[in-house]
N, C-alpha and C positions, 0 to 999 in steps of 0.2 A: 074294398078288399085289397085292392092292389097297392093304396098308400100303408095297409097293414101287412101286408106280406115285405114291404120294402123297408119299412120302420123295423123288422123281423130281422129282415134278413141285414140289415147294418148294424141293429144290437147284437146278433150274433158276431159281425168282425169284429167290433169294438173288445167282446169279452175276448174271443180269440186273442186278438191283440194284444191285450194285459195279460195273458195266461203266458205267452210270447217275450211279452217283458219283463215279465218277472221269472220268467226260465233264465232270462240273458243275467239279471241283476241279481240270481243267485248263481251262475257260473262265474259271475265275474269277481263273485264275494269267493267262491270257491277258490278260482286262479289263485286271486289277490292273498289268500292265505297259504296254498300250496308254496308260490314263488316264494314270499316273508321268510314262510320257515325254512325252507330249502334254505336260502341262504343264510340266515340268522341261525337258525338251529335253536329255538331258546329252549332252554331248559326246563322238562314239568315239572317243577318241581314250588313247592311255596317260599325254598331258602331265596330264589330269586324271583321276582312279580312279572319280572320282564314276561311271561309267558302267559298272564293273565290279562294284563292292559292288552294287549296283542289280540288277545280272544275278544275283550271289547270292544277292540277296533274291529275285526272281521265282523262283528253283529250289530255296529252302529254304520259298515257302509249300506250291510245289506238291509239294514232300516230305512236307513234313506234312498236307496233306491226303491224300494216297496212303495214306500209314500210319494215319490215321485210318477211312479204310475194309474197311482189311483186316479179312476173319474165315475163318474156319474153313474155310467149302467158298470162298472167293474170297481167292485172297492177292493184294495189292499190294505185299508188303515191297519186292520184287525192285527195282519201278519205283520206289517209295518211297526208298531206298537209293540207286537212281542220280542220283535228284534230291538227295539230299543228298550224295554224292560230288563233284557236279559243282559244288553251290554251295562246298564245302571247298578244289576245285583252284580256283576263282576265286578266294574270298579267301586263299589260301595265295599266288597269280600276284598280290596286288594287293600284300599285306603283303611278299612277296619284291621285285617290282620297287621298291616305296621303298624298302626296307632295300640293294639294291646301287645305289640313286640316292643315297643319302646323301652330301656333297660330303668327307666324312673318309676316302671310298673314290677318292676325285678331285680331289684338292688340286693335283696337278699343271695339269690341265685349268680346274680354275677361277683358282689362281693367276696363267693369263694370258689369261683372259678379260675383263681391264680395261685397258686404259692409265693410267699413271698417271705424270704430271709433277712432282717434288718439286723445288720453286724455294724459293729462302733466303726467308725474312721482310723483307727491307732492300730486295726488287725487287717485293714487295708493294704496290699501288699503288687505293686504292678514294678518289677525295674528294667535293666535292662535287655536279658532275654525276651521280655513280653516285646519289645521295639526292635531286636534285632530279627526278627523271626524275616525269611524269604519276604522281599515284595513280590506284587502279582507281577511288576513291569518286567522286573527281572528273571520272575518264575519263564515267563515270554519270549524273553532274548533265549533260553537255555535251549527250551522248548525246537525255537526255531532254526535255531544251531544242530538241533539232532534231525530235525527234518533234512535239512539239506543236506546230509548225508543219502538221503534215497530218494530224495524229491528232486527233481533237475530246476525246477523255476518255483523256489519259496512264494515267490511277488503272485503268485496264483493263489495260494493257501490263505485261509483266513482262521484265525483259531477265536473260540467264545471267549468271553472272561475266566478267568480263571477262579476256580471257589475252592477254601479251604475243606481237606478232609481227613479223615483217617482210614487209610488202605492198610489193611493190616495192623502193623503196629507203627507204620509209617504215615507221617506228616506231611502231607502231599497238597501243590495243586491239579485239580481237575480240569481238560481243557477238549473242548471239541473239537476237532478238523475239520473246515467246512474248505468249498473249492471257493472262487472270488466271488460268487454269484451268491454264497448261502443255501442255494438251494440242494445239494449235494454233498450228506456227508462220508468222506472218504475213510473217516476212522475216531480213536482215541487217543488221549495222551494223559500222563502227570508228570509233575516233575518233583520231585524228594526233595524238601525245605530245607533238611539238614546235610546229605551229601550233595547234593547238585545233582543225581541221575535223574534223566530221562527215559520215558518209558513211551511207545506211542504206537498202539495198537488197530494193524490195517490188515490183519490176515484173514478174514471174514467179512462178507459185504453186509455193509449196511441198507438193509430193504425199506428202515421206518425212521423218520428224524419230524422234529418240529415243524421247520422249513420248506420240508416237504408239500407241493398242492395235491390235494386230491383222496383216495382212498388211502394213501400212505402215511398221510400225516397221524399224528400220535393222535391227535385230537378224534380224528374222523374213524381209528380203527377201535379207540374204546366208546366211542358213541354209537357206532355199531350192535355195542349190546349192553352198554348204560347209556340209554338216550335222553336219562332224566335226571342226570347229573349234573353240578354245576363245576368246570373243571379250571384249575391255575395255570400258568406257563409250566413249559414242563422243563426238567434240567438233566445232569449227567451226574450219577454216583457210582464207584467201583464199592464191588462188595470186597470181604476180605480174601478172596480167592481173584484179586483184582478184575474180577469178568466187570463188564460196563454196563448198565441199564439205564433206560429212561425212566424216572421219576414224575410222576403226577398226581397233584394235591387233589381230593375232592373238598367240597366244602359243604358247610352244612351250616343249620343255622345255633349257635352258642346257647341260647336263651329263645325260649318260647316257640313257635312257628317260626319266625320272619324277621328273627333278630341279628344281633351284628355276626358276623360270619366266622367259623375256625372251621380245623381241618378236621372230617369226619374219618375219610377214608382217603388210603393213597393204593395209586395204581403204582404196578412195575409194569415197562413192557422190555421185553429181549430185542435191543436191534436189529440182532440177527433173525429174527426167529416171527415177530411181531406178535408173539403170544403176550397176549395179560393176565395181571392176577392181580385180583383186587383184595387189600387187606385192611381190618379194622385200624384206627391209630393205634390203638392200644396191641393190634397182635402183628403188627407191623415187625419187618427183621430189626434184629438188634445192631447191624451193620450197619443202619441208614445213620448218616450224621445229622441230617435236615428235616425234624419233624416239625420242626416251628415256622410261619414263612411270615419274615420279616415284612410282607408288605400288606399286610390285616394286625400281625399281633399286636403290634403296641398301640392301636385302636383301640383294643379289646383287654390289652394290659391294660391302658390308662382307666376306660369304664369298672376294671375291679378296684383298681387302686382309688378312685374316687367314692366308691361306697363302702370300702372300708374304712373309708374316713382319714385317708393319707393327703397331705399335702404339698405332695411331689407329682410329677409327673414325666414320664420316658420322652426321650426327644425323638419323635417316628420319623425325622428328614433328615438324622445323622446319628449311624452308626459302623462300627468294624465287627469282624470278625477276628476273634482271636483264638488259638490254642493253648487247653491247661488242660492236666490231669489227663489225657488223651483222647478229650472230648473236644468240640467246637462250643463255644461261646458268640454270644454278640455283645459285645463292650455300647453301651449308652450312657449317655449323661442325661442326671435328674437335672428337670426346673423346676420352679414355683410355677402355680397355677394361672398367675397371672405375669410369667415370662420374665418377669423384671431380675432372675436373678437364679444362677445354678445354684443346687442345690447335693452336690455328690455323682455317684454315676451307679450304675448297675450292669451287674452281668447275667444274660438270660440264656440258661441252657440251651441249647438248639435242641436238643434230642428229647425233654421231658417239658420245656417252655417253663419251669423252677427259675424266681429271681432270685439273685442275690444283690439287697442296694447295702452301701455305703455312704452315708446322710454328713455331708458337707458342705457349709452355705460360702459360694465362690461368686465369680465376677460369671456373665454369660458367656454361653458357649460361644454366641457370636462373637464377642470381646475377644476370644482367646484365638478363633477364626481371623479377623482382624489381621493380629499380632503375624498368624504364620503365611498369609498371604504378603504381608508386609516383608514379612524375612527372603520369603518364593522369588521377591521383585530383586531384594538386596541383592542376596545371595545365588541368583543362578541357580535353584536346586528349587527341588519338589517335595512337597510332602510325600509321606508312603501312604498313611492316615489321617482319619480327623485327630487332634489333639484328644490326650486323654488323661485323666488323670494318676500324679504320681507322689507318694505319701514322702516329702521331705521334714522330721521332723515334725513329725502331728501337721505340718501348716501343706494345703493342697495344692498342688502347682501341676500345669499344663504341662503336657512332653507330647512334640509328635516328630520323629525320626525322619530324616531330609534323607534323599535320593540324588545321587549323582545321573549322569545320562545313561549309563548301564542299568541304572534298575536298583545298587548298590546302598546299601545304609552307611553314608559317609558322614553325619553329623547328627546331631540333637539339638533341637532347641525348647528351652523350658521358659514358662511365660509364670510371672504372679498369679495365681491364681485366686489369692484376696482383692485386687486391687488391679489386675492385668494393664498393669501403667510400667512392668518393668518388665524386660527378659534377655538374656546370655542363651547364646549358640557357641560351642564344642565338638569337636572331632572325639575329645576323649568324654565320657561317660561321668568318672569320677571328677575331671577336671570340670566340668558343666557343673555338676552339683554344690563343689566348693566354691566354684568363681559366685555362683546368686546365690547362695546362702552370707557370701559374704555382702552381697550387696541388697540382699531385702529389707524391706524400709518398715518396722513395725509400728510408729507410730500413726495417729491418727491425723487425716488428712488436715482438718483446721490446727491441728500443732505443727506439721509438717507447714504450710501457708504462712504461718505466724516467724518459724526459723528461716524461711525464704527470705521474708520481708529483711531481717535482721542481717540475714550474711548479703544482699542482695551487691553491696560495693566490693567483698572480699574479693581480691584476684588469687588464683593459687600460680605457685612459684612453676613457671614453665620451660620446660629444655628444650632450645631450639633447634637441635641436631633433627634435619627430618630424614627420611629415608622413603621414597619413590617406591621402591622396589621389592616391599615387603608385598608376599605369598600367603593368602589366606589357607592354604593351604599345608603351609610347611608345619611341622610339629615343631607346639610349643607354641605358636604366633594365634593369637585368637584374636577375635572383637566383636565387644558388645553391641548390639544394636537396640535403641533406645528408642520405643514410640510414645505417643503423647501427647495431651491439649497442651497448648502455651497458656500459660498463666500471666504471665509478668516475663518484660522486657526491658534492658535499660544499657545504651550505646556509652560504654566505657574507653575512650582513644576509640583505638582502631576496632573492636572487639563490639556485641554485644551480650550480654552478660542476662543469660534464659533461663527461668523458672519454669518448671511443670508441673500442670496438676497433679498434687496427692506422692508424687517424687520430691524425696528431701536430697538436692543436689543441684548445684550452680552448674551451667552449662556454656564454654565460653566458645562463642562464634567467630570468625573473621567478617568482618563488617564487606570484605571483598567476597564474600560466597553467601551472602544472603540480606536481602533486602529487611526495612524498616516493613512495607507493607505486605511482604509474605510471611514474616513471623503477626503480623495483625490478623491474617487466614488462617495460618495455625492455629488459631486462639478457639477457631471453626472447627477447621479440617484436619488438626494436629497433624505435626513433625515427625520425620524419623533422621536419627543421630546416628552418628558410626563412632564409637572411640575407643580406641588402641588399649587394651589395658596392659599388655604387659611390655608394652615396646612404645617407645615413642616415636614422634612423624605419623605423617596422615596417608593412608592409603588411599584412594576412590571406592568407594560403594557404590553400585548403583543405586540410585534413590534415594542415596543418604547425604546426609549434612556432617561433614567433620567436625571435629569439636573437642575439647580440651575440657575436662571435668574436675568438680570441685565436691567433697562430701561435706556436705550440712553438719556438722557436730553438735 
């Protein structure tokens, strides 16, 4: 009796025991998912999974601790088991739902989820004003010039990027005020593209910014009452009553349950005020410039343009924003699908996500890239943009507008764009256009190789007045800068006498400024040329090789 009342009374702790542990190992599955989401916050929503794998985690710890307390007189298999079933029908419902969101399953539906305008090349139309328009560097200096009128220590202030908009009927950038830390912001700003005023708005405190940690941030006051939303970074738009608000994209998914993402709905919140209103895309204010967000759409552009059966594609890791019509644009260049080669560029409405391309087969945009990092090194100066396309004569050629240290558009440099083996930089606009129309090369490269061969002994007649002290700057004084593989080389006297590839034109070297075996690297890592065209003598370029030129006839 007594070894049965003690056999009793020990099966009795044992169960206790498990009942014990398995209290602990669903508190802990409990914690373990309060703390996750606390910090993570995922979203319920099926546009993103994150919130479901997540689920299966909290039901596969608490599986495994179930099964780890099982024994003998206490089983847990049973509840152990259903915690792992249920985390297997999540992830099986997560990996199911992508796999029928796939857009190969819905070519139809995203095939016409884009507009798309195909206009000839010849009604392509980009000149000067498109390149003169404000840099952001510049919009910046203006900016920071009118702070320090009420600001006593600028070196505290930190302003956001600047983004192109339309305030009114005014062409403005948009610019935040933050204190040095980011986490405080003190106000607004724009600056007018066209008159230079400054505008910068701090009579009203800001209670809700980005940067902000805590109940304040933008994030955390509309998750408050969409906690099932998936949201984007958020930005600064003036409506046309100039007042400022924060911006935030929701997302949604394009196609099917769980497909690739666009913007469903966008929140406004009032800085001041930290009220929200959440509106459809489609009944969103007419004010906003930024309904499209450049960092999903040409994702989601490229998946319609592929099943409608186009053979181009947007290049989503470089583009500008531009103004026309007094709308915002984002300027992109087409490639081939298999990269080997541009193919035109396109502009995408920001406000309705409408393309318009222009189908032109050119040299890549990295080729053209190249070119104006090469000019950046020559020249001392910056780009404003990436290089874009500009219609010279039906034939399409690269322009992207140089920057002095102010911020300023003090030059142009236009590149080949058939063959991006040739390009001329200008201070004047029309002088830029005549200097490489004079010097574009239309034949074909193996005729061009074939005329090298033949002129390769000619010397051309050289005047040897040099002059030290020529000003790349003085008007009137310009110079080409020439990059390119080395083709052929061949040590005439003093002189070596350089062919390049697909350029129909003798290049003559001083055998005193360049070796035998670093024109054999060239042949690699091609050359960059400097040479005088309207003045004779050699100036120094940085990066460049002087040189005396001869035209292929």
């Amino acid at each position: 009796m007594r070894i049965i009342k003690e056999k009793t009374r020990k099966g009795c702790n044992v169960v206790l025991n498990g009942i014990i542990k398995n209290i602990i190992v669903l508190f802990v599955s409990v914690v373990y998912a309060a703390v996750t989401y606390s910090i993570f916050k995922f979203p319920i929503t099926m546009v993103d999974l994150t919130f479901v794998f997540w689920l299966a985690s909290v039901f596969l710890i608490a599986g495994m601790g179930l099964k780890l307390t099982t024994n003998k007189l206490f089983d847990s298999f049973i509840l152990g088991y259903l915690m792992f079933s249920l985390a297997g029908l999540l992830l099986v419902f997560g990996v199911g739902a992508k796999v029928i969101s796939l857009p190969s399953f819905h070519k139809e539906a995203y095939s016409g989820l884009i507009n798309v305008d195909e206009v000839s090349f010849e009604d392509y139309s980009m000149g000067k004003s498109d390149f003169d328009i404000m840099s952001e560097t510049r919009a910046k200096n203006i900016m920071l010039d009118k702070l320090a009128e009420s600001i006593q220590d600028v070196s505290d202030i930190i302003l956001s990027s600047g983004r192109l908009q339309v305030i009114g009927n005014k062409f403005c950038y948009a610019f935040v005020v933050y204190n040095r830390t980011l986490t405080n912001c003190i106000g607004f700003a724009y600056v007018d593209v066209n008159t230079e005023d400054a505008v910068f708005n701090n009579e009203l405190m800001v209670i809700c910014s980005p940067n902000i940690k805590g109940k304040q941030s933008i994030n955390s006051i509309i998750r408050n009452e969409y906690y099932s939303d998936v949201l984007a970074d958020t930005y600064l738009e003036f409506d046309d009553e100039e007042n400022p608000y924060w911006i935030t994209y929701c997302y949604g998914s394009a196609v099917s349950i769980s497909g690739k993402r666009s913007i469903s709905d966008i929140y406004i919140t009032n800085p001041f005020t930290a009220n929200v209103t959440k509106y459809t895309l489609a009944q969103s204010p007419n004010w906003l410039d930024y309904k499209v967000d450049m960092s999903i759409y040409p994702d989601l552009a490229n998946t319609s343009l592929k099943y409608k059966g186009l053979d181009y594609k947007i290049d989503s890791n470089n583009y500008a924003y531009i103004l026309r019509n007094k709308q915002v644009y984002a300027y992109s260049n087409l490639k081939s699908l298999d990269d080997e080669k541009g193919l035109g560029m396109a502009f995408i409405n920001m406000s309705s996500g409408d393309i318009k391309v222009y189908s032109t087969e050119t040299v890549t945009f990295d080729r053209a890239i190249e070119c104006v990092n090469a000019w950046e090194i020559a020249s001392d100066t910056k780009a404003k943009d990436i290089p874009m396309l500009v219609n010279v004569d039906n034939n399409p050629t690269f322009v992207s507008a140089m920057l002095d240290e102010d911020g300023k558009v003090n030059s142009y440099l236009i590149i080949d764009g058939i063959k991006g083996s040739y390009y001329v930089s200008n201070t004047d606009w029309n002088k830029m256009i005549t200097e490489f129309k004079s010097g574009v090369n239309t034949e074909k490269p193996e005729e061009q190789e074939e005329k090298n061969n033949e002129n390769s002994e000619k010397h051309p007649v050289q005047n040897t007045n040099t002059n030290n002290e020529i000003d790349l700057q003085d008007e009137g004084i310009t110079f080409n800068l020439i990059a390119g593989i080395v083709d052929n080389y061949v040590l005439v006297g003093n002189e070596y006498v350089v062919t390049m590839v697909a350029i129909a034109q003798n290049y003559y070297i001083s055998a005193d400024l360049i070796s035998a075996e670093a024109l054999e690297q060239a042949k690699i890592n091609g050359l960059a040329l400097q040479y005088p065209i309207e003045y004779d003598g050699q100036k120094d370029v940085k990066g460049c090789v002087p040189v005396s030129m001869s035209v292929v006839s």
